[in-house]
C-alpha positions in Angstrom: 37.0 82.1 74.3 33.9 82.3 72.5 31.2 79.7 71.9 30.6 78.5 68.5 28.1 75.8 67.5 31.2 74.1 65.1 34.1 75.0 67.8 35.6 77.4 70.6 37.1 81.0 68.8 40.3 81.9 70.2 42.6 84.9 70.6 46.2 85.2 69.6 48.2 83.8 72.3 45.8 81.7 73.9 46.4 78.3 75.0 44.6 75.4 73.7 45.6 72.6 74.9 48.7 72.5 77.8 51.4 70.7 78.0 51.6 67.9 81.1 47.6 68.3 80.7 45.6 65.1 80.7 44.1 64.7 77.1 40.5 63.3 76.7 39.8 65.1 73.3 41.1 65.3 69.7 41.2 68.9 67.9 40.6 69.6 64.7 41.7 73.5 63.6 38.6 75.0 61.5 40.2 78.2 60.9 43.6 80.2 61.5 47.0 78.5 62.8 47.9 76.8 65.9 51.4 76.9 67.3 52.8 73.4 68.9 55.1 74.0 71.6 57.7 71.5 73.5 58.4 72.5 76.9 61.6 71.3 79.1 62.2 72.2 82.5 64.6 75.0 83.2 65.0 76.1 79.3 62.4 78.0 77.0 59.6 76.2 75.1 60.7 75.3 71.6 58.0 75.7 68.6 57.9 72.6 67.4 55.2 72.4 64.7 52.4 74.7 62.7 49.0 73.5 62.9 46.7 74.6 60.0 43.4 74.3 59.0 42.2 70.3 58.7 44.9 69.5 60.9 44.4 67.5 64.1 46.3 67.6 67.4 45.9 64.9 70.1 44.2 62.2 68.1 45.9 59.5 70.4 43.5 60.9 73.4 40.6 59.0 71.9 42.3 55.9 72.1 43.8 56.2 75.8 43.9 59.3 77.8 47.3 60.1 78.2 49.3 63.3 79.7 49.7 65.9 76.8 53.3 66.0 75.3 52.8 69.6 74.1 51.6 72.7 74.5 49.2 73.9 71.7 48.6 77.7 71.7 46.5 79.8 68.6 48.5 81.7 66.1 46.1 85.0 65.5 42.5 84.1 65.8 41.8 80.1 65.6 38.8 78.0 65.8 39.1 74.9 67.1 36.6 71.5 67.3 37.0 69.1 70.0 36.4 65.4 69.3 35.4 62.9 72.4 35.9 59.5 71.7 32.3 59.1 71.8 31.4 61.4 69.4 34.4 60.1 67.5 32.9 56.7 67.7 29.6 57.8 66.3 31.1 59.9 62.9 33.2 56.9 62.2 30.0 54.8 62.2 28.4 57.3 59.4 31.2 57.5 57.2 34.2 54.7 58.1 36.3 56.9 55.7 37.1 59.0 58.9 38.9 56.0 60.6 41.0 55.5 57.7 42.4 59.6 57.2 43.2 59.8 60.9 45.1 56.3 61.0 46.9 57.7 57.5 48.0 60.9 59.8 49.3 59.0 62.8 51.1 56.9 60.0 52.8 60.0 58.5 53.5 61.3 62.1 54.9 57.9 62.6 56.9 57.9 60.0 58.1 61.6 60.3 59.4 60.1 63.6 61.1 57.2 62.3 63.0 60.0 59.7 63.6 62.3 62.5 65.0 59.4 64.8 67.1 58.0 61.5 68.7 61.2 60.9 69.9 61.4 64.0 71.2 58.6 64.8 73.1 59.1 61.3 74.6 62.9 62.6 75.7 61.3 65.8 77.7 58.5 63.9 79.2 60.9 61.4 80.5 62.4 64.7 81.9 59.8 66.2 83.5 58.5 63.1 85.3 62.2 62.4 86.4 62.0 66.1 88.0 58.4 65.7 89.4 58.9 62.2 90.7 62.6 62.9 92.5 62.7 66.6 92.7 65.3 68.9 95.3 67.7 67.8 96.5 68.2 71.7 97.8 64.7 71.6 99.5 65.9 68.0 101.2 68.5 69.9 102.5 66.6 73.0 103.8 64.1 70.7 106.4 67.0 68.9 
């Protein structure tokens, strides 16, 4: 990792920010692509996002420091700003504009959720109906 006086420079592969971490900091992606990964015991992390530059990761850490829920890991070469709630505090201050794009992002991400959830919950119905409406064809057979 390399110093820079508007972020840290990392190398393909390298791990940003881990998953099961505790988070203290926001990050904003300068340059390059970050790669967002899930982890679950036992089975192999799953990609679950693209990070690009302008995008932020971990933006609820300035509002309580929580355990990371992913594993964030540079794409190629990627610089990467970290925001402390602090210096968070103080850029809001200067231009309140700043408060309003990152609570339109957690809105989107909410939302995203919300359609994620939906959907779903709408494939596991579908299921359920098909199963009620369309009975096993072994009890088909014992009944000939």
């Amino acid at each position: 990792m390399k110093d820079s006086n508007l972020g840290k420079f990392y190398k393909d592969g390298e791990v940003v920010a881990r998953q099961g971490e505790l988070g203290d900091v926001m990050l904003v992606i300068q340059e390059g692509q970050l790669a967002v990964f899930k982890e679950h015991e036992g089975r192999l992390p799953v990609r679950v996002a693209v990070l690009n530059k302008g995008d932020i990761y971990g933006e609820m850490s300035i509002f309580e420091q929580e355990i990371r829920s992913a594993t964030v890991q540079a794409m190629g070469e990627a610089r990467v700003l970290t925001v402390d709630k602090k210096t968070f505090l103080r850029h809001v201050q200067e231009d309140p504009t700043l408060a309003f794009n990152l609570v339109r992002v957690m809105s989107q991400r909410i939302r995203n959720l919300i359609e994620e959830t939906g959907e779903r919950r709408t494939h596991e119905r579908r299921m359920i109906n098909t199963r009620r409406h369309n009975p096993d064809r072994r009890i088909a057979k014992k009944n000939k």
